[in-house]
TIVO-2410 file (N, C-alpha, C; in nm, 3 decimals):
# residues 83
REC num residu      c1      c2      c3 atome chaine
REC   1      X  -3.300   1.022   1.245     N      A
REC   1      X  -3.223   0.918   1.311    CA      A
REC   1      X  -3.195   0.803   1.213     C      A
REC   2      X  -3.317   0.750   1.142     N      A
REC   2      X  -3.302   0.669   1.054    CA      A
REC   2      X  -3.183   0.719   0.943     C      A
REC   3      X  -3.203   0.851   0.876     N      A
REC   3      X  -3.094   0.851   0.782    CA      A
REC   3      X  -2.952   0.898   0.837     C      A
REC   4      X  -2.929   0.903   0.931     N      A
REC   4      X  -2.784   0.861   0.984    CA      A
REC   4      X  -2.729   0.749   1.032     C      A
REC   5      X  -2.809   0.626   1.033     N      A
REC   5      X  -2.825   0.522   1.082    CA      A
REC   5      X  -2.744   0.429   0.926     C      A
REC   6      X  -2.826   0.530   0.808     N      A
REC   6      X  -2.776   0.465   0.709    CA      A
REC   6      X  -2.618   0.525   0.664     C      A
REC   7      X  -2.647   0.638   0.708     N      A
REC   7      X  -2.511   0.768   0.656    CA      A
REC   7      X  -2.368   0.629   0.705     C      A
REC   8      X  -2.395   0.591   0.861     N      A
REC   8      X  -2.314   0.527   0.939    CA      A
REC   8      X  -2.236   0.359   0.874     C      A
REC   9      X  -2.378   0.364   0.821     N      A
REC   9      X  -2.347   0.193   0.733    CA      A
REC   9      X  -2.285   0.221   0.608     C      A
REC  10      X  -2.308   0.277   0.523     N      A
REC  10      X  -2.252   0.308   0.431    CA      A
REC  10      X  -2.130   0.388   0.419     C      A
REC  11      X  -2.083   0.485   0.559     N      A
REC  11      X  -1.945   0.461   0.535    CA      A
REC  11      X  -1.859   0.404   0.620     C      A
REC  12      X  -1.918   0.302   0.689     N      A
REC  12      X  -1.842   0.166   0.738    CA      A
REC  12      X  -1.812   0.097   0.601     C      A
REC  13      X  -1.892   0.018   0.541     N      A
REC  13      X  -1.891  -0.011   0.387    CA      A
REC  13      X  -1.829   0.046   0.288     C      A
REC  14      X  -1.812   0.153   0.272     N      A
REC  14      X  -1.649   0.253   0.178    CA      A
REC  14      X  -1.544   0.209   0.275     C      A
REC  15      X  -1.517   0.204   0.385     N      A
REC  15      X  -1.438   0.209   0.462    CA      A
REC  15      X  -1.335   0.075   0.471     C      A
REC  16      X  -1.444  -0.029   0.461     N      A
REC  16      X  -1.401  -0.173   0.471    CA      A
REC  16      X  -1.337  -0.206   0.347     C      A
REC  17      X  -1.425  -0.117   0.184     N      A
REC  17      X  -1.394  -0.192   0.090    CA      A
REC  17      X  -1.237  -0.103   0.038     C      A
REC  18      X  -1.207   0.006   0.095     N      A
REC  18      X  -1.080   0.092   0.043    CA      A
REC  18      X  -0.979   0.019   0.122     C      A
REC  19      X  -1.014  -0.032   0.289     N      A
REC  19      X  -0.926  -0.095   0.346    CA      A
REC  19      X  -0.845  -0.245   0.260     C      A
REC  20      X  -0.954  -0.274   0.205     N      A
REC  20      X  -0.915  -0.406   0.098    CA      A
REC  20      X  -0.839  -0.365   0.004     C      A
REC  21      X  -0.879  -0.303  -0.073     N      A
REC  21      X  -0.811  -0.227  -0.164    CA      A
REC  21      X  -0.681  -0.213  -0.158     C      A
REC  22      X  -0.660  -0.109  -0.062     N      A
REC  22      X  -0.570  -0.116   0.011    CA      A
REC  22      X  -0.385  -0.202   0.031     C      A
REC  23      X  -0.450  -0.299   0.054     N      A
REC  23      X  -0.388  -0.425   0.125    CA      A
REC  23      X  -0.364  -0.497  -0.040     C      A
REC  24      X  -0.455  -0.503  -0.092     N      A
REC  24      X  -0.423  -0.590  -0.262    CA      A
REC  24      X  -0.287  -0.466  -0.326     C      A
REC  25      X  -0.314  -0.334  -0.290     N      A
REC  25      X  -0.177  -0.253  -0.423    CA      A
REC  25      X  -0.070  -0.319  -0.302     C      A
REC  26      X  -0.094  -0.327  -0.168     N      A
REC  26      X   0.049  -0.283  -0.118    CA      A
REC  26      X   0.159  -0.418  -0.189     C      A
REC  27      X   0.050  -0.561  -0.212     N      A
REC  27      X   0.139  -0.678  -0.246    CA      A
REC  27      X   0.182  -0.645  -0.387     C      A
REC  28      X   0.096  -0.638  -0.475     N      A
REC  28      X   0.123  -0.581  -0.582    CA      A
REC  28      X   0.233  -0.545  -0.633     C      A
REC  29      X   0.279  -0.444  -0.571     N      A
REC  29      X   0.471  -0.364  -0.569    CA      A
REC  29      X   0.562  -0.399  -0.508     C      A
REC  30      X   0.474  -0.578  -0.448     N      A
REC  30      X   0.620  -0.643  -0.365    CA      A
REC  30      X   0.662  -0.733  -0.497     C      A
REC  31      X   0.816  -0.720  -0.490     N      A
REC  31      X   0.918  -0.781  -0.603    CA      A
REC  31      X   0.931  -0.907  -0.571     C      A
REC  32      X   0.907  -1.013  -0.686     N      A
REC  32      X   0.911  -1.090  -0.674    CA      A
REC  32      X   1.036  -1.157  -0.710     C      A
REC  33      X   1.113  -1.246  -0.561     N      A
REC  33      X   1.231  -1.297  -0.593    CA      A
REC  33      X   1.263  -1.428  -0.563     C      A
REC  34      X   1.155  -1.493  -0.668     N      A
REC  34      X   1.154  -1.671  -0.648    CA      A
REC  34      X   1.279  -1.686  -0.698     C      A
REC  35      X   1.290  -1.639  -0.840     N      A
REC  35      X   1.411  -1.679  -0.930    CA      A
REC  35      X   1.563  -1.656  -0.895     C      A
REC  36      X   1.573  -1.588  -0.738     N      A
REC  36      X   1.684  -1.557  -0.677    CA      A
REC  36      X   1.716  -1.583  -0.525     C      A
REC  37      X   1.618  -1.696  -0.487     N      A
REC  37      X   1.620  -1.803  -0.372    CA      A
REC  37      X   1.731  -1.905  -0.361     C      A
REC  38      X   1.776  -1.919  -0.520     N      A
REC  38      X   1.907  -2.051  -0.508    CA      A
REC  38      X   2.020  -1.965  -0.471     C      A
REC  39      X   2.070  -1.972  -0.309     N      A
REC  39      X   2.239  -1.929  -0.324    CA      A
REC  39      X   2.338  -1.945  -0.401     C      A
REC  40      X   2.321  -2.049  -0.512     N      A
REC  40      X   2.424  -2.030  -0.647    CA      A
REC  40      X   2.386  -1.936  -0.740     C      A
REC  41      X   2.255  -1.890  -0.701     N      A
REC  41      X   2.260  -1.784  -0.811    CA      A
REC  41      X   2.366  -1.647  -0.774     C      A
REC  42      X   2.399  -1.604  -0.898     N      A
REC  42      X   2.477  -1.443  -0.900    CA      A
REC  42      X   2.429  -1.360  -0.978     C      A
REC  43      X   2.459  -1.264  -0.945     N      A
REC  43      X   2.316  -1.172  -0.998    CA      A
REC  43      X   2.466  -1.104  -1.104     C      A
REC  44      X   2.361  -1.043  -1.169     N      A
REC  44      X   2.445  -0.981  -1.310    CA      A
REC  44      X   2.479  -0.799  -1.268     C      A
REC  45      X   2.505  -0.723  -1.346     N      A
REC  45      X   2.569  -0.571  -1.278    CA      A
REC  45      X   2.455  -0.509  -1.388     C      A
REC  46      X   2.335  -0.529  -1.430     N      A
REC  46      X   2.241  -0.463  -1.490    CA      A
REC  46      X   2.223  -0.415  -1.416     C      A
REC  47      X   2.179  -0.225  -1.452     N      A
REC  47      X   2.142  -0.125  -1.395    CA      A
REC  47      X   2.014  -0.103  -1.388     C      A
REC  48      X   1.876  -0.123  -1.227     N      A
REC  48      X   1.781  -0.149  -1.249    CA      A
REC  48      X   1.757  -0.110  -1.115     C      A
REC  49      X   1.786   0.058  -1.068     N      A
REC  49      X   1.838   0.011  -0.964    CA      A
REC  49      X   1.684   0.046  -0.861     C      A
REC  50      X   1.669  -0.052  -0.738     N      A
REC  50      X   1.580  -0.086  -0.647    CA      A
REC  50      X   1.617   0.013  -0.485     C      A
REC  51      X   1.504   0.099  -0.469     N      A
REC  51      X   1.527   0.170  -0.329    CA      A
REC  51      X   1.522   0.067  -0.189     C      A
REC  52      X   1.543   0.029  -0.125     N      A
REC  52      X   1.521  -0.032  -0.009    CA      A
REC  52      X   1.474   0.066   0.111     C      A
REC  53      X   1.378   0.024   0.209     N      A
REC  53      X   1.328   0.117   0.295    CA      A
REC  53      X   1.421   0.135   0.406     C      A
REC  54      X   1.570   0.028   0.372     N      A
REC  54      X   1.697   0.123   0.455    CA      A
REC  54      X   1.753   0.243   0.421     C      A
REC  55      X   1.726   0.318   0.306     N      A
REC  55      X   1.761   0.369   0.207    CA      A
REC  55      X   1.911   0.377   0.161     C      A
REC  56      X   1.907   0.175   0.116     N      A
REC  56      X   1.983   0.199  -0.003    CA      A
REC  56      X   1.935   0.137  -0.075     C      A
REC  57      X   2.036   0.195  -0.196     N      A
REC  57      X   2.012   0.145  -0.350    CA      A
REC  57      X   2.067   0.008  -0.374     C      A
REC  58      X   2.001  -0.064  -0.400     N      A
REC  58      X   2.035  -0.234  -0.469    CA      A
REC  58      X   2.033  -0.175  -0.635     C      A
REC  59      X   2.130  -0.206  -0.678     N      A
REC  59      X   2.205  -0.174  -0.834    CA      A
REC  59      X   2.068  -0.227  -0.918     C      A
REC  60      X   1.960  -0.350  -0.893     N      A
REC  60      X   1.870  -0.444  -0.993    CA      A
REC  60      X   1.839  -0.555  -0.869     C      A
REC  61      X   1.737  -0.607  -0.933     N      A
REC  61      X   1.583  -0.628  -0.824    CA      A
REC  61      X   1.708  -0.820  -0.785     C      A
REC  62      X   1.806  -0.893  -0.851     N      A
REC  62      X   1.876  -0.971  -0.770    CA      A
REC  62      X   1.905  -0.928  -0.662     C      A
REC  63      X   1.999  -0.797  -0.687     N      A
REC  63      X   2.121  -0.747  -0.563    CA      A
REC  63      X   1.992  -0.698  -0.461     C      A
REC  64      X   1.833  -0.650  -0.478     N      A
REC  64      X   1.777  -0.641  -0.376    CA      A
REC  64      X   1.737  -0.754  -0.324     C      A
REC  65      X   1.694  -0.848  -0.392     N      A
REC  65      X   1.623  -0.965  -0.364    CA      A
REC  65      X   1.734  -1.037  -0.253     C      A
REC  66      X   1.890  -1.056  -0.266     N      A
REC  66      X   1.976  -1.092  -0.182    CA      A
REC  66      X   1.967  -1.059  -0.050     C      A
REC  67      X   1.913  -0.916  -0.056     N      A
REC  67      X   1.940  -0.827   0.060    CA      A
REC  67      X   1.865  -0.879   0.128     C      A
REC  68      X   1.713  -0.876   0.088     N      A
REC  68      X   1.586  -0.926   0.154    CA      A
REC  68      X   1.591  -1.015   0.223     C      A
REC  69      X   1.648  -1.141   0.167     N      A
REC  69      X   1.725  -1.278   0.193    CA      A
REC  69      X   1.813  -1.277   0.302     C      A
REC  70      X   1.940  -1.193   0.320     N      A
REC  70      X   2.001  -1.173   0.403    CA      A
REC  70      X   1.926  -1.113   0.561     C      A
REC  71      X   1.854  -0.988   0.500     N      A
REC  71      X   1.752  -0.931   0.615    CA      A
REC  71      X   1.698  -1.057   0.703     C      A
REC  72      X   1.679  -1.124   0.641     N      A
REC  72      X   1.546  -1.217   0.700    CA      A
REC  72      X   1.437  -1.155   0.674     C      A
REC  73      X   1.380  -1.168   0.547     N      A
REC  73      X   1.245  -1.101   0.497    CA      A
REC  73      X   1.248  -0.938   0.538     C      A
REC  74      X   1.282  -0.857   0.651     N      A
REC  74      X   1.290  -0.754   0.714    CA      A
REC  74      X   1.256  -0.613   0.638     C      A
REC  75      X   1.361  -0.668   0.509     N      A
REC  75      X   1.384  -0.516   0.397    CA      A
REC  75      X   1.242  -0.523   0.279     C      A
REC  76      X   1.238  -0.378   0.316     N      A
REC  76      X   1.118  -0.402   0.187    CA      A
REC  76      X   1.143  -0.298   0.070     C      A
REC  77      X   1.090  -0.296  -0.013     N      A
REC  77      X   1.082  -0.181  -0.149    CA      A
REC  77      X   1.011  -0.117  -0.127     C      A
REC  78      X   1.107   0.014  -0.145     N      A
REC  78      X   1.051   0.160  -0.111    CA      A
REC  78      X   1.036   0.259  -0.200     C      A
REC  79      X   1.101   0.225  -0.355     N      A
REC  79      X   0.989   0.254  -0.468    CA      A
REC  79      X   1.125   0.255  -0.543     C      A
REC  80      X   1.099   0.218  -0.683     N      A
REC  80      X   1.167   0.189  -0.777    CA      A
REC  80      X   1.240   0.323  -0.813     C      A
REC  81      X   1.413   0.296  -0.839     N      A
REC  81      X   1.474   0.422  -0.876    CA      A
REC  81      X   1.571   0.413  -0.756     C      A
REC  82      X   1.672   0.500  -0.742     N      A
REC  82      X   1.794   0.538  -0.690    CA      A
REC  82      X   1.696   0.653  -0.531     C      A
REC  83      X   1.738   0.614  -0.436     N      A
REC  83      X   1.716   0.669  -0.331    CA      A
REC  83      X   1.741   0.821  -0.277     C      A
***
């Protein structure tokens, strides 16, 4: 009884610390688009191109970052590359 008692704690404890884990990659691979918050900015036609989890392709991480913007935060990145 005792050593399932421990079996139980210890993988609550893997459990909690992968859940963390977790949660730190998912921000990680969120694109960061401070530098494309000013509506005067225009984004350039560099080929860079960003999947969106609507699945489309944003040409480079501006033309996604717009989108996001437009979404209302909504759209997210759904992995780098053409959809």
């Amino acid at each position: 009884m005792k050593a399932m008692g421990i079996l139980l704690l210890l993988s609550l404890a893997l459990f909690c610390f992968s859940a963390r884990v977790a949660c730190k990659d998912k921000d990680k691979d969120k694109p960061d688009c401070s530098e494309f918050k000013d509506s005067g900015t225009f984004c350039t036609r560099e080929s860079n191109p960003h999947c969106g989890d609507d699945g489309m392709t944003y040409g480079n991480l501006c033309a996604f970052c717009k989108a996001v913007e437009k979404s209302g935060g909504k759209l997210r990145l759904y992995h780098m590359g053409k959809c």
